[in-house]
C-alpha positions in Angstrom: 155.6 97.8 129.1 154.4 100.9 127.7 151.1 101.6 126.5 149.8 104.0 123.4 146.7 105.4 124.1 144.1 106.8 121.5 140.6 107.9 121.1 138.6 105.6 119.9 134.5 106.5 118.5 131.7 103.5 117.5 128.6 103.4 116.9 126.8 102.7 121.0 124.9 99.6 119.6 128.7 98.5 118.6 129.3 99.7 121.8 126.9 97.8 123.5 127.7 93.9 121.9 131.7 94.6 123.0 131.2 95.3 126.3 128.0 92.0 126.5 130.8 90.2 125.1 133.9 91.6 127.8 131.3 91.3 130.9 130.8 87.8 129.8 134.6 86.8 129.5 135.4 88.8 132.8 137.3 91.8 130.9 137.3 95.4 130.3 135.7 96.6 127.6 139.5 97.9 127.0 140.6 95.0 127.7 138.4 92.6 125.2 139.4 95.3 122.4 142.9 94.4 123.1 142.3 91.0 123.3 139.9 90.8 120.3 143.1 92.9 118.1 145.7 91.0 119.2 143.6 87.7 117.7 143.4 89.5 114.4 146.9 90.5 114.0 148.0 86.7 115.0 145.5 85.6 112.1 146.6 88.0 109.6 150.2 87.0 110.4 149.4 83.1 109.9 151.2 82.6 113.6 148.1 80.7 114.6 147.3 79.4 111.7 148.5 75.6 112.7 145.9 76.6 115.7 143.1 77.5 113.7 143.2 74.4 111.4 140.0 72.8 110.9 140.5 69.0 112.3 138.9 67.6 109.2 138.7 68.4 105.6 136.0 70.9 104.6 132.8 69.6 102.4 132.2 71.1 99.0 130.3 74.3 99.2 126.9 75.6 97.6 126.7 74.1 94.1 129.5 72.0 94.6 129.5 68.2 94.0 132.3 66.2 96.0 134.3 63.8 94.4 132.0 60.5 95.3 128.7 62.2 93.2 130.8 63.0 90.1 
């Protein structure tokens, strides 16, 4: 497998949560970029949506009544 490689610029306090975050899941900052990308591509596709699911139903939100206090 080939690989595209490309300049990349962030802000270093950016910078400095990614690679917390890699240390802490044993990866490259590289790495965890890839890894964080790939998630978001999945998501936007709706290939993990079935994964994602929420096991139960969601509450109403702010200002919301449910259906029981109507």
């Amino acid at each position: 497998m080939t690989r595209k490689a490309f300049l990349l610029r962030m802000d270093p306090a950016l910078w400095a949560e990614v690679e917390a975050w890699a240390q802490s899941e044993l990866r490259s900052v590289n790495g965890q970029i890839e890894y964080v990308l790939k998630q978001a591509v999945q998501r936007r596709k709706g290939s993990s949506a079935a994964a994602d699911a929420p096991t139960h139903a969601p509450g109403p939100g702010p200002g919301e009544q449910s259906e029981e206090n109507t």
